[in-house]
C-alpha positions as CSV (number, residue, x, y, z in Angstrom):
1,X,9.8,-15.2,37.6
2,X,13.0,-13.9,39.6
3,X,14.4,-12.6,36.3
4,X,10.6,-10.4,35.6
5,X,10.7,-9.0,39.0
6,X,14.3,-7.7,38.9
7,X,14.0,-5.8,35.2
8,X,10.2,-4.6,36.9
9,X,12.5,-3.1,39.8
10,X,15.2,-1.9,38.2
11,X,13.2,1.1,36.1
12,X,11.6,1.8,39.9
13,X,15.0,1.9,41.5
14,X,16.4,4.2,38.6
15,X,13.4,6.7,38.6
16,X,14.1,7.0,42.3
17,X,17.9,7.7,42.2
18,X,17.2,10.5,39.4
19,X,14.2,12.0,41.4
20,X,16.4,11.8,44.6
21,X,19.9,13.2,42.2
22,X,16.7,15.8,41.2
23,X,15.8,16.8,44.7
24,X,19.5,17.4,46.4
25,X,21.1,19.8,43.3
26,X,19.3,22.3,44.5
27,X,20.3,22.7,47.6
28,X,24.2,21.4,46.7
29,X,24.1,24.9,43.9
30,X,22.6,27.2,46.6
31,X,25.3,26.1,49.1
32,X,27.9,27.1,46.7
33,X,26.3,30.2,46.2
34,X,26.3,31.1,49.3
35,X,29.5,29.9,50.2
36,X,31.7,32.1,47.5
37,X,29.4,34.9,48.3
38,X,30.6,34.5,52.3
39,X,33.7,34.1,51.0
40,X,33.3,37.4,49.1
41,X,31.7,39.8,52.0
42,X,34.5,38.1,54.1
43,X,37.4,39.5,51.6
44,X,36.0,42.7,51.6
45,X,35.5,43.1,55.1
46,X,39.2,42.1,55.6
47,X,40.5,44.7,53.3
48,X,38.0,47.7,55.0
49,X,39.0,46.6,58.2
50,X,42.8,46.8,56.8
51,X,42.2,50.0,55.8
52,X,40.7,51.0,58.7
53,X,43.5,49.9,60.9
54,X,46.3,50.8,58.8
55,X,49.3,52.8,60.6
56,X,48.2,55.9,58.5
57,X,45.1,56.3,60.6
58,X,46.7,55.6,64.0
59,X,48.5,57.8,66.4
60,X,52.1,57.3,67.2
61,X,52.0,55.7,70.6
62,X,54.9,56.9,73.3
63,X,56.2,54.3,74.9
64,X,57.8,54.5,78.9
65,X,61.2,53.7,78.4
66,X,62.5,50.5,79.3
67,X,64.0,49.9,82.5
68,X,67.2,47.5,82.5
69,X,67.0,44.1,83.6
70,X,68.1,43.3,87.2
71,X,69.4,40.0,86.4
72,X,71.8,41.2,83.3
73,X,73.4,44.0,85.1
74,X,76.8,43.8,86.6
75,X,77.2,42.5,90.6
76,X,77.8,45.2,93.2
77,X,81.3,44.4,95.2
């Protein structure tokens, strides 16, 4: 009787594991999707925003220049 119930179960259990494998593809492809197309817009907003701040586009900032270091220059006396 043990031996009927266990082969009865085991179609049950197997029809539940492909409906649940069935159910959570779905969602497993569109995460993929979306993740390489993120990773996509990303890229691309990296290289606009590299051409945006590229040294081509920017003005040559003057800098004061630098005064000497009180502790590296030579004792008075």
């Amino acid at each position: 009787m043990t031996s009927s119930h266990r082969s009865d179960s085991a179609p049950v259990n197997r029809q539940s594991a492909e409906v649940a494998v069935g159910l959570l593809v779905p969602p497993v492809l569109l995460g993929i999707l979306v993740t390489r197309a993120l990773a996509d817009g990303l890229t691309q907003l990296g290289l606009v925003s590299e051409q945006l701040f590229s040294g081509d586009r920017l003005p040559n900032l003057k800098m004061p220049p630098i005064a000497p270091d009180i502790a590296t220059s030579a004792p008075e006396g």
